[in-house]
N, C-alpha and C positions, 0 to 999 in steps of 0.2 A: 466527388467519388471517394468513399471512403478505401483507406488503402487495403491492398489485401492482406501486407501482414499482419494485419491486426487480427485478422478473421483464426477461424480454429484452427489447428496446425498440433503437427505430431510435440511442437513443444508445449503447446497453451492448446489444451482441446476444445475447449468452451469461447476461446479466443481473448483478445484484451477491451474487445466492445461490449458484450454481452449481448443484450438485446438494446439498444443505444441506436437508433436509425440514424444521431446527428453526425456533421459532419466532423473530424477530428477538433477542427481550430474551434468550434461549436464547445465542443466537451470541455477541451482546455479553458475557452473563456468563462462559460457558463461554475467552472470552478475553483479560476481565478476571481471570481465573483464573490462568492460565496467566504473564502477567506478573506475579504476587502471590507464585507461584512460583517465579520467578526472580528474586524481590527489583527489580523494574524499575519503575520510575513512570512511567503512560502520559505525563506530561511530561518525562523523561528518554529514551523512546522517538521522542518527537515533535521532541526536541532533534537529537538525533543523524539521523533521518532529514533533518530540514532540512537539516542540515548539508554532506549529501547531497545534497540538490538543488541548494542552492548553489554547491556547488565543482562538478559536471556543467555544469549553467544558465554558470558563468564559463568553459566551455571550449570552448563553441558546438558541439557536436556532434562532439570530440573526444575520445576515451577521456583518464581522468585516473584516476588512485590516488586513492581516499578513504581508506582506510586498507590497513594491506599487505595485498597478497595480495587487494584487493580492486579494483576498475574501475570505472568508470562514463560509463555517455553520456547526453547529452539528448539523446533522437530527439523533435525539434519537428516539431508536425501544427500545420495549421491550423484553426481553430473553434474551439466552446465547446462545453460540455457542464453539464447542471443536476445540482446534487446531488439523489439523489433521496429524500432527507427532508427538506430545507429549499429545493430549488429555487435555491441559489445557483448562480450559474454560474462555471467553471472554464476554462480551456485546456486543448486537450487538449494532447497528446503524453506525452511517458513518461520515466522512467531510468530506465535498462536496468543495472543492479548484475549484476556477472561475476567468480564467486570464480575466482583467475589457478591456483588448484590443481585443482579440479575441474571445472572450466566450469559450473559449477551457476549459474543466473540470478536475481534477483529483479527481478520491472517494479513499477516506483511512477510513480504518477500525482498531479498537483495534488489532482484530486478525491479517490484514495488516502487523501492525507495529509489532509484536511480530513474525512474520515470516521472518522479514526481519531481525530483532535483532537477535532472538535466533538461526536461522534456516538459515540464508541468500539467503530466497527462497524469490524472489520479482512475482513469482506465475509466470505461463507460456503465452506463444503468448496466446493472444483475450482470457483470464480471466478478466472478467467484473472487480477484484478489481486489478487487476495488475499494480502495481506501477513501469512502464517500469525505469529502474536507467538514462540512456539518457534522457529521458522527463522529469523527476523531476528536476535532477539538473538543467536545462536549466528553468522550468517554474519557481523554486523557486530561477534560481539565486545561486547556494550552489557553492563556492569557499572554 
């Protein structure tokens, strides 16, 4: 049974599954996979996207180069929002990552990164903040 917090809710409207019918431990394996694949250690994953926050977060809502060919803004919201499998709570707002070649996007969120860390859930198919593990490594380049 997939859990209900996952599903659409006043914090996450679209939910953290998207249209994903698998079961959670599903999702998580299937991309634990995927980085095992690509030789990536979800702590080497999780290095590199901070790293990304970081340098966005230091520019105050500025476009900056994280790495070439690549952009990034913190668009800051106001509030919190709870992880929904441990109920920690996060800020919202987002980096908005922008490859300068093809406009392709990726949004990473606080709560994003703290599910992929604590949780190793990179969120399910067609989740609006889903951090697919294949399209990151490849847009940011992680070796």
């Amino acid at each position: 049974m997939i859990n209900s917090k996952l599903d659409g809710s006043k914090f996450s409207l679209q939910g953290f599954l998207g249209n994903d019918k698998r079961a959670l431990r599903d999702i998580i394996s299937s991309d634990i996979k995927t980085l095992k694949k690509h030789k990536v250690s979800l702590k080497r994953l999780i290095t590199v996207l901070k790293k990304v926050q970081l340098k966005a977060r230091k520019f105050l809502g500025a476009e900056t180069e994280v790495i070439k060919n690549v952009i990034a803004v913190d668009v800051g919201a106001r509030g919190m929002v709870p992880c929904p499998l441990c109920s920690k709570p996060f800020e919202k707002g987002e980096i908005v990552m922008t490859s300068m070649i093809d406009n392709r996007k990726i949004f990473m969120t606080p709560l994003s990164l703290h599910l992929i860390e604590k949780h190793s859930f990179f969120q399910g198919q067609g989740s609006y903040y889903r951090i697919d593990p294949e399209e990151i490594i490849h847009f940011l380049r992680i070796k």
